[in-house]
N, C-alpha and C positions, 0 to 999 in steps of 0.2 A: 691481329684479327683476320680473320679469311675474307678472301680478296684482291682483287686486281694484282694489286701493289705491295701485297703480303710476299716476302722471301720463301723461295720453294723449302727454306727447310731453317726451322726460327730452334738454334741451344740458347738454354738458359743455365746458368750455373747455382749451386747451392750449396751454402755452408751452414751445416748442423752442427747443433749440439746434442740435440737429443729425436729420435725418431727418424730417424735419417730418411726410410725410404718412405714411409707413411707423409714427413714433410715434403722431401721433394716431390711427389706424386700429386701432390696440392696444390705445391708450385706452378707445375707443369700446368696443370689445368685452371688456375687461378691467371697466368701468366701467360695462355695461348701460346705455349712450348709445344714443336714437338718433340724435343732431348731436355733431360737437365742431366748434366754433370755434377753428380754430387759427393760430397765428401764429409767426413765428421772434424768435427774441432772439439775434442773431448780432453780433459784434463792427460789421459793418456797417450794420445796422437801427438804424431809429427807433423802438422800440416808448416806449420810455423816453423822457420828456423833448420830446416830438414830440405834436401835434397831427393827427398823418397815421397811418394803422396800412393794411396790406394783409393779409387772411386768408384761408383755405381752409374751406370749410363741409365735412366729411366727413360720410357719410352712406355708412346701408350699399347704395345705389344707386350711389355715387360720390364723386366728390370735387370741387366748383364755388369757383374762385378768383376773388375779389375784387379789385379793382384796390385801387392804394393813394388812399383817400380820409380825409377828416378822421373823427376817432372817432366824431364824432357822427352821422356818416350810415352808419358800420358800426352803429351802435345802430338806427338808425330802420329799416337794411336787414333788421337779424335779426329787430327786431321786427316788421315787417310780414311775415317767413317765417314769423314763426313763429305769429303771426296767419292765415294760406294756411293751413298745414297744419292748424291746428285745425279750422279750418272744414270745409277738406277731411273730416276725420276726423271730425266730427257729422255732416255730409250723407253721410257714409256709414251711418256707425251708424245715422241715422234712416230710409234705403234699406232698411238689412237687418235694423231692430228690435233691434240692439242698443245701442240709446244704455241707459252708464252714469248711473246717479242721480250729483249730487254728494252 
């Protein structure tokens, strides 16, 4: 919830089965998200068991679809997002004098 104490940047993740962006997008906002990482668990999919994962990053800008790559460079992808927008969000705050104390 927004606020003092609220993290400058709250992911949430999400596993479908069906409606993928229309649920995550529910999430999101059901959830005080501002990302979800989401992915399908469909009789078809490899989320399970698989080495490979393809996700959707929602956001309330939009929604940016990943191709399917190994887990480990969806790790290194988010975290360098999420790395961007941080920084984004100090260089702003220090623009406009509102940088939070930790």
């Amino acid at each position: 919830k927004p606020g003092p104490t609220r993290p400058a940047l709250v992911v949430g993740f999400a596993l479908e089965t069906e409606n993928l962006i229309q649920n995550a997008t529910a999430k999101l906002v059901a959830k005080g998200c501002d990302w979800i990482v989401a992915n399908e668990a469909t009789q078809d999919s490899t989320v399970f068991g698989s080495n490979t994962n393809s996700v959707a990053l929602v956001t309330s800008a939009g929604t940016e679809f990943w191709p399917r790559t190994s887990k480990q460079e969806v790790g290194r992808r988010l975290a360098a997002s999420v790395a961007d927008n941080l920084t984004a969000t100090c260089d702003i705050a220090q623009q406009t004098g509102t940088v939070r104390s930790a």
